[in-house]
Wavefront OBJ file of the C-alpha trace (Angstrom):
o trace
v -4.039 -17.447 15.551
v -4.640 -13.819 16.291
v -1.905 -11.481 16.443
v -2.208 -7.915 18.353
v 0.150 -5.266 16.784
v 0.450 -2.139 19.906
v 1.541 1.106 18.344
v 2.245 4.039 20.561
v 3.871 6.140 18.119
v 3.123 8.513 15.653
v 3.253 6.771 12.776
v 5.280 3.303 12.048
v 4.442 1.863 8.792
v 2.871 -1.635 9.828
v 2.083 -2.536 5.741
v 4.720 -5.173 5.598
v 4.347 -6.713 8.834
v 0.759 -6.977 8.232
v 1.035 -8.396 4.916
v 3.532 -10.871 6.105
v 1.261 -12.291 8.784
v -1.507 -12.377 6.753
v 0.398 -14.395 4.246
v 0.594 -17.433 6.750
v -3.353 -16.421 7.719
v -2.783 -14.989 10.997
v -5.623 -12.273 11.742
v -4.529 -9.145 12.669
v -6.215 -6.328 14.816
v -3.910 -2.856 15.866
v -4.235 -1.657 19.132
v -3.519 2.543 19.203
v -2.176 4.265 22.059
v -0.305 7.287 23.017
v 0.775 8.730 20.393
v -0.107 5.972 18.201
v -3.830 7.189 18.396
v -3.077 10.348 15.666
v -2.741 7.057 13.007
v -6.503 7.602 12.408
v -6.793 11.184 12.902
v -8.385 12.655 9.543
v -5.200 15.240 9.465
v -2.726 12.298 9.532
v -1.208 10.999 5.997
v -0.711 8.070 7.267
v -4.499 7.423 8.140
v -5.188 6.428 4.598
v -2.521 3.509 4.463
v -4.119 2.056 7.728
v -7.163 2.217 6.198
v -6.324 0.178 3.451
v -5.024 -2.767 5.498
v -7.978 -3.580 6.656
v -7.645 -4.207 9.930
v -9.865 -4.256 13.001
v -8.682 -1.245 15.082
v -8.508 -0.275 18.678
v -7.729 3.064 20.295
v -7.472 3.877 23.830
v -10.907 6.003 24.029
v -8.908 8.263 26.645
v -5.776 9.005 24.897
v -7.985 9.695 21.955
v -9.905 12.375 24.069
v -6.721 13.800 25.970
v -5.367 14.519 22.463
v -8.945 16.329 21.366
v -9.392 14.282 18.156
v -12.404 12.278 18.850
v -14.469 14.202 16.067
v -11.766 13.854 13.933
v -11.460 10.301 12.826
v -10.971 9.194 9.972
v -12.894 6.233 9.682
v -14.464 3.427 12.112
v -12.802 2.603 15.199
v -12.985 0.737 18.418
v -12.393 3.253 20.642
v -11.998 0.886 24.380
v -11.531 1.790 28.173
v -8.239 0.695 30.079
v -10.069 -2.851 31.093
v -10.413 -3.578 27.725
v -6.859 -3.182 26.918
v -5.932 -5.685 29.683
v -8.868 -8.333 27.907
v -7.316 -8.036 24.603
v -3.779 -8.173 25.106
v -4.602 -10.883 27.810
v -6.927 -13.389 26.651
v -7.757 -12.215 22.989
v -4.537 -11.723 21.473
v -2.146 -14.696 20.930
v 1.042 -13.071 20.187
v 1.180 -9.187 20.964
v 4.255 -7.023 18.612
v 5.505 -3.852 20.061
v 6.290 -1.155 17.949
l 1 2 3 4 5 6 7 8 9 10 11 12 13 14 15 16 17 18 19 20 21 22 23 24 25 26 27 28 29 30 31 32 33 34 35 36 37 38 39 40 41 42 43 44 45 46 47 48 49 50 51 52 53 54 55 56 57 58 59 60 61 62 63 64 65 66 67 68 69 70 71 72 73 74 75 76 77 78 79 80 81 82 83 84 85 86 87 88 89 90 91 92 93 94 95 96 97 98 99
């Protein structure tokens, strides 16, 4: 089971949510938009506690751009076109959370 967590704001803290699922071994991949995006922005404190979950990452490649922090990541991630947005939450994802 694969669960898709979509964050669109600045900065939610997803540790316990992500360490719950995994405790029942779901796999867990975060999906970045908006706002959400500055979560792996090298300026961001938050950027180091997503980094330590672990998790595969996705962020919108043009909300990334529109906020001009595509040189400024802080590590490795899947930066994806609207289309494959629609794939992931669609067929890839079982259960999508909203935060």
């Amino acid at each position: 089971m694969k669960y898709l967590i979509w964050l669109s704001n600045n900065y939610i803290s997803v540790r316990e949510i992500v360490s719950s699922l995994r405790s029942i071994d779901v796999e867990v991949e975060l999906l970045l938009i908006q706002d959400g995006v500055y979560l792996v922005d090298k300026g961001c404190s938050a950027s180091n506690e997503i980094k330590e979950l672990k998790l595969k990452i996705h962020a919108l490649k043009h909300h990334v751009e529109e906020r001009g922090i595509t040189e400024r990541l802080a590590f490795d991630v899947n930066l994806i076109d609207y289309p494959e947005v629609i794939n992931i939450l669609m067929e890839k994802a079982d259960k999508v959370i909203s935060l």
